[in-house]
C-alpha positions in Angstrom: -6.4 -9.1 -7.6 -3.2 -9.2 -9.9 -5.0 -6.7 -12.6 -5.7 -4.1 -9.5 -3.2 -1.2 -8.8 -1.3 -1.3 -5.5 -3.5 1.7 -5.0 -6.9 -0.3 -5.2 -5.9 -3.3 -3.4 -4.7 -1.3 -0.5 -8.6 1.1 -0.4 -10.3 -2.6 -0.6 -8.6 -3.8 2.1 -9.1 -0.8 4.2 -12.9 -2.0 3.5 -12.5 -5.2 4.3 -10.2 -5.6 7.1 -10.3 -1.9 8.5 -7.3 0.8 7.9 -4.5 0.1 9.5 -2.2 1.9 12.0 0.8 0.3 13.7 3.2 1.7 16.1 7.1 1.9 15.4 8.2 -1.1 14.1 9.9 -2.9 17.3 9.5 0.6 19.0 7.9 -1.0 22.0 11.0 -2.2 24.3 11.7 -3.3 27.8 10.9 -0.1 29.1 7.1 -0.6 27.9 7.0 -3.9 29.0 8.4 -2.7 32.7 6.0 -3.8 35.6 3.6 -0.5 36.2 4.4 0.8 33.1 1.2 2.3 31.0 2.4 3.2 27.6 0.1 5.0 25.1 0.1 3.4 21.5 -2.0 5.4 19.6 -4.1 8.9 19.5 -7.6 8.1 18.9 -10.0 10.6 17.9 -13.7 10.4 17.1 -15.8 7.5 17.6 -14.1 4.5 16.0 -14.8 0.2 15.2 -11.9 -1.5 16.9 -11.3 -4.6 14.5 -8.4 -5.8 15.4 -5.5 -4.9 18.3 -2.5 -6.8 19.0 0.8 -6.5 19.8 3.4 -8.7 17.7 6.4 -9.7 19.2 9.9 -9.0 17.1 12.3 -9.9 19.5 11.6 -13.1 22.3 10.7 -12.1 25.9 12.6 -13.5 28.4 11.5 -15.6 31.5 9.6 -13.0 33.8 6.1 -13.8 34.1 4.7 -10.1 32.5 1.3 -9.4 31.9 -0.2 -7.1 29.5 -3.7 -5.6 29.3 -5.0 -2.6 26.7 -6.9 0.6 27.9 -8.4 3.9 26.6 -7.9 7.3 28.1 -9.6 10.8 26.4 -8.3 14.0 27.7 -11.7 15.4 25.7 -14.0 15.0 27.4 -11.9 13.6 30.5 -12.6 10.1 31.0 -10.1 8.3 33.1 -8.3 5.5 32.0 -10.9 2.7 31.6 -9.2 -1.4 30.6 -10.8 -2.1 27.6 -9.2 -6.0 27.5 -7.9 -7.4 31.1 -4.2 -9.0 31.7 -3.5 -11.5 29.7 -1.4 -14.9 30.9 2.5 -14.4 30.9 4.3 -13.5 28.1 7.2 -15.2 29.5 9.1 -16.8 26.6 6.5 -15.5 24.0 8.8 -15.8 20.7 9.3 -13.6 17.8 5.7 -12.9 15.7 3.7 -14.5 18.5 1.0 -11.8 19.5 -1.0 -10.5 22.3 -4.5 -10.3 21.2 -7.4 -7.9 22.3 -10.2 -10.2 21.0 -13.3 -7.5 21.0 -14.7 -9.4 23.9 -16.3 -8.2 27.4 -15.0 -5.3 28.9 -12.6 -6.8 31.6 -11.8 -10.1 29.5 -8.6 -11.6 29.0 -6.0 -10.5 26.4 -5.4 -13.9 24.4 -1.9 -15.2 23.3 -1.2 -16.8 19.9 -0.3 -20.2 20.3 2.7 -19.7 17.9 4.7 -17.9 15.8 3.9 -16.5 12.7 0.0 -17.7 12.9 -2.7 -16.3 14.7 -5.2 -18.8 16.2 -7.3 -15.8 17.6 -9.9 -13.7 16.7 -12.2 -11.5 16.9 -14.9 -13.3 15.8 -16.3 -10.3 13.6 -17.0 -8.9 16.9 -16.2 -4.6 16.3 -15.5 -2.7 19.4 -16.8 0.8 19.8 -14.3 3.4 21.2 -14.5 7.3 21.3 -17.6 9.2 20.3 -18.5 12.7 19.9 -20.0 15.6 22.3 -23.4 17.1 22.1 -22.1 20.1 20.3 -20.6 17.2 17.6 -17.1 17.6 18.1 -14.8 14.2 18.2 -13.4 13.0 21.4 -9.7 12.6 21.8 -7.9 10.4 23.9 -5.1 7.1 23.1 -4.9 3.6 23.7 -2.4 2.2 25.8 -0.9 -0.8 27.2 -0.2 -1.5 31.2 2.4 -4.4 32.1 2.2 -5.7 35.4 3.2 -8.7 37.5 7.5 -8.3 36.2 9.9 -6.8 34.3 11.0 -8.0 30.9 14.8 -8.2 30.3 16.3 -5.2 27.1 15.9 -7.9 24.5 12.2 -7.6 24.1 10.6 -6.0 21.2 7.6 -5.5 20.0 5.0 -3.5 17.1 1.4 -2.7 17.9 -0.8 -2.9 15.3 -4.7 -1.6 15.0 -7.1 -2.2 12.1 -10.6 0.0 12.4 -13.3 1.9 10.9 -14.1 5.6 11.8 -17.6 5.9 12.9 -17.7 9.8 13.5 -17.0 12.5 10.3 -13.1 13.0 10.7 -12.3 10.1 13.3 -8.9 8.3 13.0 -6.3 6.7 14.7 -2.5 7.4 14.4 0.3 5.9 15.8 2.4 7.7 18.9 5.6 9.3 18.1 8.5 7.1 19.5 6.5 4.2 20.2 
């Protein structure tokens, strides 16, 4: 692909792997990995292929036993918050570029841990997830995806990027990362 334009490698990728979206990088802190704490990562609107959602670590949790799972909410129409991917195990001690992993599974699944860092051993197994959708009238749905950590609190060194890659499914659907996240 060394004879292709930055431009054309970066529109076949968005065809192969999906466009991607991440959050701030290392914008996700202690405060979103507090125990209770639902944090929104990105505005979703339309009907949309989930490819791949994970959340890379930047800086090393610390000892507390946290859990993460990933969930939807749309304000339009309202649909309560629904867990799209279950608590993972504890990201105690997770280390820099080790990820949590949504891995397009069952509703209600586990979220999956890499086993190291810098590689991902995880997933999707070409499996797409189907999120959003559109009204009878046609208009997009809007709502985010978010994160909920639970079980403990992780210390101010943690740090963190979420990072999507999808297809729209709907005319005009995207995702965008939130603003200060």
């Amino acid at each position: 692909m060394a004879n292709y334009a930055p431009s054309t490698r970066a529109r076949i990728a968005d065809l192969i792997t999906g466009m991607h979206v991440k959050t701030t990088d290392g914008g996700l802190v202690a405060a979103a990995f507090t125990s209770g704490a639902q944090t929104s990562l990105f505005t979703l609107v339309g009907r949309v292929g989930i490819k791949q959602l994970f959340i890379e670590l930047t800086a090393a949790a610390d000892s507390a036993a946290t859990t993460v799972a990933f969930n939807a909410t749309f304000t339009t129409p309202s649909i309560s918050l629904n867990e799209i991917q279950a608590d993972c195990t504890t990201i105690a001690s997770l280390q820099p570029h080790q990820r949590i992993m949504c891995t397009n599974g069952v509703v209600g699944t586990a979220c999956v841990l890499t086993d190291g860092d810098g590689v991902t051993d995880v997933d999707a197994a070409g499996r797409t997830m189907i999120l959003g959708g559109e009204t009878a009238a046609g208009a997009n749905t809007v709502g985010t995806l978010g994160m909920l950590a639970a079980a403990a609190t992780q210390a101010a060194s943690i740090a963190a990027t979420a990072h999507i890659y999808y297809i729209p499914m709907s005319e005009g659907a995207y995702i965008e990362g939130i603003a200060g996240v």
